[in-house]
C-alpha positions in Angstrom: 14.1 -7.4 4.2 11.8 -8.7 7.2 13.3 -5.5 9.2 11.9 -3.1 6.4 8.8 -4.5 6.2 8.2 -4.6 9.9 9.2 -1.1 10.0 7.5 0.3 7.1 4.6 -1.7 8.5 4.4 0.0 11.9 5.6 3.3 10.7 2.1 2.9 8.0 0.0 1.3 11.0 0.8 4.9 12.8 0.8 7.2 9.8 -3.1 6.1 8.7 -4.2 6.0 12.7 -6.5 9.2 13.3 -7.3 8.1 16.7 -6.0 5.3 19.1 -10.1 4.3 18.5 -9.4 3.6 14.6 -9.8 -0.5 14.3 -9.0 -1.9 10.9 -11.9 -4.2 9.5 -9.5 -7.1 8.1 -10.2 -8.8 5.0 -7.1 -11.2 5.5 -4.1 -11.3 7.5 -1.2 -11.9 5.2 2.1 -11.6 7.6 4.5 -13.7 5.0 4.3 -12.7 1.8 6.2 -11.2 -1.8 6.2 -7.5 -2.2 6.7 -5.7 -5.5 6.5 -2.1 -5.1 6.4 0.2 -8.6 7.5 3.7 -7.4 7.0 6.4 -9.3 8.8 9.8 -9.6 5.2 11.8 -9.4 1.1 11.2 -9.2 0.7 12.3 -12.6 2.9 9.4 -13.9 1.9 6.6 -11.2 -2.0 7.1 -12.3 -1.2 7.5 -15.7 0.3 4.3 -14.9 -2.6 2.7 -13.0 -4.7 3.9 -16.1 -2.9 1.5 -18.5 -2.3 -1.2 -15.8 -6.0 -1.2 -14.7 -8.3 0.4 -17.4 -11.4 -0.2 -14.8 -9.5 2.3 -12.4 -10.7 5.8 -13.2 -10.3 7.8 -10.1 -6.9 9.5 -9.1 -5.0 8.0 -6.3 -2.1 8.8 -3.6 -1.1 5.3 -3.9 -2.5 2.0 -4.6 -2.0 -1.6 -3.9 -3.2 -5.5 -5.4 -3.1 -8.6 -3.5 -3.3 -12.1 -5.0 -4.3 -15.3 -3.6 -1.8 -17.7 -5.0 0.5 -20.7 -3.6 2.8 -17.2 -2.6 0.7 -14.4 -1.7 1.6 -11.8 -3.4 1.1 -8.4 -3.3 2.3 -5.1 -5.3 2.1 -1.5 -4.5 2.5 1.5 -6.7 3.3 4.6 -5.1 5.3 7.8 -5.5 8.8 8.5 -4.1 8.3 10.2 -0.7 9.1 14.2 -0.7 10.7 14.1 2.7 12.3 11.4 5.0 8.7 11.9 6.6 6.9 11.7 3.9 5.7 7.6 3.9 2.1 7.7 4.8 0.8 6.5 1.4 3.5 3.7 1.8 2.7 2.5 4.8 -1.1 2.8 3.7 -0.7 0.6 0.8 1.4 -2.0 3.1 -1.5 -2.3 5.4 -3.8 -3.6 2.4 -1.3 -6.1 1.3 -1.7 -7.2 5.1 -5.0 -6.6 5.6 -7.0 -6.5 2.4 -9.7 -4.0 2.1 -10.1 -2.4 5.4 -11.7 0.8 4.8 -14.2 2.2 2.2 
């Protein structure tokens, strides 16, 4: 399990990187924590989803993640199944918040 997240984790950490300049603003650093992630087979059916999960929520997303503050943190992410063996760049995203927090705008 720690090998998975480590490697999703710096797999994501390169995936969102534009630039070897791109600094992430760290709400928290969370490096031992619970991860649910809710995958779902397309973005129609993860926001729809997020929609009934989070009613404030009305935007469309590629994936999106929720960290709690508990005696465990805790953190879920939603996202879709990745179309390719390549294709993790939303996971790895979603990771970094569970991590980090809210790092971007």
């Amino acid at each position: 399990m720690k090998k998975i997240a480590i490697t999703a984790l710096t797999l994501g950490m390169l995936a969102c990187s534009s630039s070897k300049s791109t600094l992430i603003n760290e709400d928290h650093t969370r490096l031992n924590m619970e991860i649910k992630v809710h995958v779902f087979k397309n973005k129609k059916l993860l926001n729809s989803a997020l929609k009934k999960e989070f009613p404030r929520e009305i935007r469309t997303v590629e994936g999106f993640a929720v960290w709690y503050n508990t005696v465990e943190d805790y953190c879920e992410i939603y996202v879709t199944k990745p179309d390719s063996k390549f294709d993790i760049n939303t996971w790895g995203h979603e990771l970094a918040h569970c991590v980090y927090g809210s790092w971007h705008d």
